[in-house]
C-alpha positions as CSV (number, residue, x, y, z in Angstrom):
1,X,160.9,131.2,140.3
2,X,163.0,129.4,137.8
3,X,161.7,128.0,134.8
4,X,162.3,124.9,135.9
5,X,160.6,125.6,139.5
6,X,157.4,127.0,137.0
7,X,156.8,123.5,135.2
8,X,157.1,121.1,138.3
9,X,155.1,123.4,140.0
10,X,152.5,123.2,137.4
11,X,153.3,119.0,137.2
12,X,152.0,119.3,140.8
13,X,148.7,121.5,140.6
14,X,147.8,118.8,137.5
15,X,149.0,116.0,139.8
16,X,146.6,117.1,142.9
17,X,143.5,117.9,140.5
18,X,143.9,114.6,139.4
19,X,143.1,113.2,143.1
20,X,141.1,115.8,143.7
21,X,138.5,114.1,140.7
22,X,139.4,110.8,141.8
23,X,138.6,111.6,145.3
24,X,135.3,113.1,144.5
25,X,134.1,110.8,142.3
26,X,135.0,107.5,144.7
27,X,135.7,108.6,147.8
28,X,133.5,111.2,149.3
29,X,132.0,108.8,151.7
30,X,135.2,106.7,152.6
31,X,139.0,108.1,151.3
32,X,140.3,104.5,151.6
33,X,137.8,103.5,149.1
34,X,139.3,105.6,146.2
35,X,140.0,103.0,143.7
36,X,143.4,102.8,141.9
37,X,142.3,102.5,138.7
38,X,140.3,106.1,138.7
39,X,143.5,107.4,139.9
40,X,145.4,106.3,137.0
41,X,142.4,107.5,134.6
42,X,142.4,110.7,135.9
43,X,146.2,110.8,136.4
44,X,146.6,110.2,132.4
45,X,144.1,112.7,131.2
46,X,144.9,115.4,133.1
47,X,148.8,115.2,132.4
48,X,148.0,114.3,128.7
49,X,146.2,117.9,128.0
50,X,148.8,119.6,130.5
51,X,152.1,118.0,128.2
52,X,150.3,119.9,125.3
53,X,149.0,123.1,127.0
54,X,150.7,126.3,126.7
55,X,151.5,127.8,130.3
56,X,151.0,131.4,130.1
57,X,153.8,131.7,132.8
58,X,155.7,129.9,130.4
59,X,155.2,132.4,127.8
60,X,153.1,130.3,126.0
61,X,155.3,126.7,125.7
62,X,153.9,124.1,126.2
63,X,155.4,121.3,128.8
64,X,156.3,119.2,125.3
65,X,157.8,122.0,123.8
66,X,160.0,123.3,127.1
67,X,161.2,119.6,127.8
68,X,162.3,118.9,124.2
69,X,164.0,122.4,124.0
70,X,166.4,120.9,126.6
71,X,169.4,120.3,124.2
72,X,172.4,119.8,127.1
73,X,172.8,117.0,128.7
74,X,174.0,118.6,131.8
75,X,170.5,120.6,132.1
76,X,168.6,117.4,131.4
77,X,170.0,115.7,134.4
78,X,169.4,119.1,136.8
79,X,165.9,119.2,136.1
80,X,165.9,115.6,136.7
81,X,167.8,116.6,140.3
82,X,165.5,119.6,140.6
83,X,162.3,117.8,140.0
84,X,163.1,114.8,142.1
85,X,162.9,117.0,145.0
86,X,159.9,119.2,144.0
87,X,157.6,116.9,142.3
88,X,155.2,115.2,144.8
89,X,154.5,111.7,142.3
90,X,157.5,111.2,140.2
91,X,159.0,113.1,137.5
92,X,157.0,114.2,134.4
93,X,157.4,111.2,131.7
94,X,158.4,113.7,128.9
95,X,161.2,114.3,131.1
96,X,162.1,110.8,131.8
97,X,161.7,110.3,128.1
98,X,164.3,113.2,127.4
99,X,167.0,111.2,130.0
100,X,166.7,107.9,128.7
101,X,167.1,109.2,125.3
102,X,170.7,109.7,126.0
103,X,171.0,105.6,126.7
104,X,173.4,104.4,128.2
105,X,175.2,107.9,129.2
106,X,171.3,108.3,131.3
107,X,171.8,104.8,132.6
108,X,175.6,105.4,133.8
109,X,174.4,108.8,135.7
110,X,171.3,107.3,137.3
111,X,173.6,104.5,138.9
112,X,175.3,107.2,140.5
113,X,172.9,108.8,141.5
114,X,171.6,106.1,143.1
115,X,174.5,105.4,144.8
116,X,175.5,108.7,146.0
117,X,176.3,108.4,149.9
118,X,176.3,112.1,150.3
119,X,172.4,112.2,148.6
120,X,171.4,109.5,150.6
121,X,172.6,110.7,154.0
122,X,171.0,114.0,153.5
123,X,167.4,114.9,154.1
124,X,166.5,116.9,151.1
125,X,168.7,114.9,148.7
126,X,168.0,111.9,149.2
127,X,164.8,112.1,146.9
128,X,167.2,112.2,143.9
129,X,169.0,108.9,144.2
130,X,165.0,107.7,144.8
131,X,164.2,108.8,141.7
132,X,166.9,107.1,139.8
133,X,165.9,103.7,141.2
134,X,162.4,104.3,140.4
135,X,163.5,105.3,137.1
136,X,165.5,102.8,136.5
137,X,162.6,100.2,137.6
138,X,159.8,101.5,136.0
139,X,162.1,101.5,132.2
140,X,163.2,97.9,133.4
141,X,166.9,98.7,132.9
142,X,167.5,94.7,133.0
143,X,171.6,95.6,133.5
144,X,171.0,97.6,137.1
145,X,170.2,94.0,137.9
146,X,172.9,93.5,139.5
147,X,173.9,96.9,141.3
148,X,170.6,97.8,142.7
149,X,170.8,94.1,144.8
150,X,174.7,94.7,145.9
151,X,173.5,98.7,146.9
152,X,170.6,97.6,148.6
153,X,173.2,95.3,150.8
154,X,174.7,98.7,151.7
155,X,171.0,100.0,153.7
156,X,170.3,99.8,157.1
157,X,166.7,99.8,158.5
158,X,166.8,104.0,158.4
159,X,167.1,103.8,154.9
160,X,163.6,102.1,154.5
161,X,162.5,104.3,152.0
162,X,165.4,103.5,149.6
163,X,165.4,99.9,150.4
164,X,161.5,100.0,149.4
165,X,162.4,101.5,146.2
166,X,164.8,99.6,145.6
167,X,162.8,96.3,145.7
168,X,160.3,97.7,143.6
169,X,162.8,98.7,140.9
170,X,163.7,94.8,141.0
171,X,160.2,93.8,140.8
172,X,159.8,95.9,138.0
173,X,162.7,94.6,135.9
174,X,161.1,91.3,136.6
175,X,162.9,88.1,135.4
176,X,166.5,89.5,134.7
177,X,166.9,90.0,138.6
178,X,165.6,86.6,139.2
179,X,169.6,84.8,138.9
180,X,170.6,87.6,140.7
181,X,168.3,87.4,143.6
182,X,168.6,83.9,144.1
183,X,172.1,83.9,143.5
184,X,172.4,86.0,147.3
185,X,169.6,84.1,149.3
186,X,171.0,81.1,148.6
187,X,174.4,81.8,149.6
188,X,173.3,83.6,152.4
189,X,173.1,82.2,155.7
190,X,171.8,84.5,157.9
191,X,168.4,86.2,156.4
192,X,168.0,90.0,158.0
193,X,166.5,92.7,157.3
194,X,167.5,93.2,153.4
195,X,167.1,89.4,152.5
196,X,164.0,89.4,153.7
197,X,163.0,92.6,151.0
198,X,164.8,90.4,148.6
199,X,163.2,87.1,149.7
200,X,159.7,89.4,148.6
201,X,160.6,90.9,145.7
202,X,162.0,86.9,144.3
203,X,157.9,85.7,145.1
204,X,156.6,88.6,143.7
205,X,158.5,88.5,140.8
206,X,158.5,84.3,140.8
207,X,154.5,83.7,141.4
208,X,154.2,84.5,137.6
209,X,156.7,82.6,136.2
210,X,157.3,79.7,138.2
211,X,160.2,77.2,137.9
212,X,162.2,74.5,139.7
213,X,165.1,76.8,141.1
214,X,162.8,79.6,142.3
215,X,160.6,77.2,144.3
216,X,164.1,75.7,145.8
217,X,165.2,78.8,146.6
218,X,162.1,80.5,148.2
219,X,162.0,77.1,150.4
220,X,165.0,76.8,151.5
221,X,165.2,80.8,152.4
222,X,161.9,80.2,154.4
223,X,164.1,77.0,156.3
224,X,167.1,79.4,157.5
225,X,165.3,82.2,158.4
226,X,164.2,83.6,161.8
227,X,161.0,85.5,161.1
228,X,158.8,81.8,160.2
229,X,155.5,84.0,159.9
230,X,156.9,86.2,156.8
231,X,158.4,83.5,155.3
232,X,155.2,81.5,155.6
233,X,153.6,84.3,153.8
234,X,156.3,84.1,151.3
235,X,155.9,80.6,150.6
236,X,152.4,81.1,150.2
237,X,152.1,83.9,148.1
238,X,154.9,81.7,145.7
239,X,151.7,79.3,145.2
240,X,153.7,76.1,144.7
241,X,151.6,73.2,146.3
242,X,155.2,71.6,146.5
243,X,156.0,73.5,149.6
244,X,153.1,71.9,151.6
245,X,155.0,69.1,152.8
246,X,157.9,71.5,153.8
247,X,155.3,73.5,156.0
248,X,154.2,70.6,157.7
249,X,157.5,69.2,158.3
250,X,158.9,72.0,159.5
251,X,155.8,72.4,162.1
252,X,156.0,68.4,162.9
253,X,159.5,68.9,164.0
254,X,159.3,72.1,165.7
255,X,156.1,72.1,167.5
256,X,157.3,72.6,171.4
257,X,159.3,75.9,170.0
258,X,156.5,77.8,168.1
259,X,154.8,80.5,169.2
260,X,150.8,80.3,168.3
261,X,151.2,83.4,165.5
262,X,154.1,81.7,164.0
263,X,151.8,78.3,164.1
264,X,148.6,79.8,162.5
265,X,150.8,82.0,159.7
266,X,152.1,78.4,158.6
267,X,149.0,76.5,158.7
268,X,147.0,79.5,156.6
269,X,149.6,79.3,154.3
270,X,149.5,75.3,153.7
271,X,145.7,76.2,153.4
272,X,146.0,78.9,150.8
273,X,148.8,75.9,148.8
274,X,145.7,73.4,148.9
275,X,146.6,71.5,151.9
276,X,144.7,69.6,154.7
277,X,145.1,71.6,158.1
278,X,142.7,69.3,159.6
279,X,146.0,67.2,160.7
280,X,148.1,70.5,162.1
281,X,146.3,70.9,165.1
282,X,147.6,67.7,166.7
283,X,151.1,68.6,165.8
284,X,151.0,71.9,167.8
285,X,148.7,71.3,170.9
């Protein structure tokens, strides 16, 4: 193996021991019930001795020492290629670290490699333009704002995965996406597939900082689109009590053409807003 093959393969082993612990200490019984949190815990003390360990196989460097001996850019970015497709939770933050210490030269190559149409259409590579969305996300690079929604526009359905990642990288940039996002629903009139993962990522992003033009927005977006039971969900996730008489209206006026799911997704979320669903039931016998 490569030296580079060596330390992601040793990134794993530390990654699985860390479940392993979690596993045993929280979900012997039940493996759904393995809490997040000891995940985390165990996640960050196991790869905070391994950074600092000396891998015999790595004649005695330690992951710190190997990553911060990588003085070309150019071999910086093909471990970051290499690892994308090896590691099974992410790339190893000293190598992350090592990227975005290049600025805005790191930021430039990981929006082509998220866009890459050859990477994405190919079954091993597509894990490296994943990587650079997630990277991009979880360091909040506030200017991908505007690229990651116009590539997500690009996906189809079979691209879930990336579409999924994408949304999260928006969620974790957080409020610079938020003119950006609503910017596109609102002067969309059709809402599919993608505006629908864009619709989420607005709430999720939106239900801790509220304001005027994101309540607007997530309404109206719930008013043009087809699926009625997610947007409901939307609207009530948001948590503006504003949007009550919206739901109501919209079930007051369209009562002979909803189906009962759509019905009860609407009235649960008026109830989660604060409403009175006593009156509802009239509306759609």
């Amino acid at each position: 193996m490569t030296s580079s093959e060596i330390i992601f393969e040793s990134y794993n082993r530390v990654v699985e021991r860390s479940y392993d612990r979690a596993f045993e200490e929280s979900g012997k019984d039940d493996p759904l019930k393995v809490r997040e949190s000891n995940v985390s815990r165990f996640l960050d003390e196991e790869i905070g001795t391994w950074e600092t360990t000396p891998l015999a196989e790595m004649e005695g460097l330690t992951p710190k020492e190997y990553f911060g001996r990588l003085a070309d850019f150019d071999d910086v970015v093909d471990h970051v290629k290499i690892g994308a497709k090896m590691c099974d939770r992410g790339l190893p933050e000293l190598l992350v670290d090592k990227l975005m210490s290049y600025g805005s030269r790191a930021v430039d190559t990981l929006l082509q490699m998220a866009s890459d149409r050859n990477m994405l259409e190919n079954e091993d590579d597509i894990y490296i333009p994943l990587i650079a969305v997630r990277i991009l996300g979880e360091r909040r690079v506030s200017t991908a704002n505007n690229f990651l929604v116009e590539l997500i526009k690009t996906l189809n359905e079979d691209k879930e995965l990336m579409v999924e990642e994408i949304t999260d990288a928006l969620i974790n940039i957080g409020e610079p996406c938020v003119g950006v996002l609503i910017s596109e629903l609102d002067n969309t009139d059709e809402i599919g597939y993608i505006h629908e993962y864009l619709l989420t990522a607005l709430v999720k992003i939106g239900k801790e900082r509220k304001t005027d033009e994101i309540y607007r927005c997530i309404k109206n977006t719930f008013l043009k689109m087809d699926d009625k039971i997610l947007g409901a969900m939307c609207v009530g996730d948001y948590g503006d009590g504003r949007a009550i008489p919206a739901l109501k209206g919209y079930v007051k006026k369209n009562a002979s053409k909803l189906d009962k799911q759509t019905f009860l997704e609407i009235k649960a979320a008026v109830k989660r807003l604060g409403g009175i669903v006593e009156d509802m039931d009239g509306d759609f016998a």
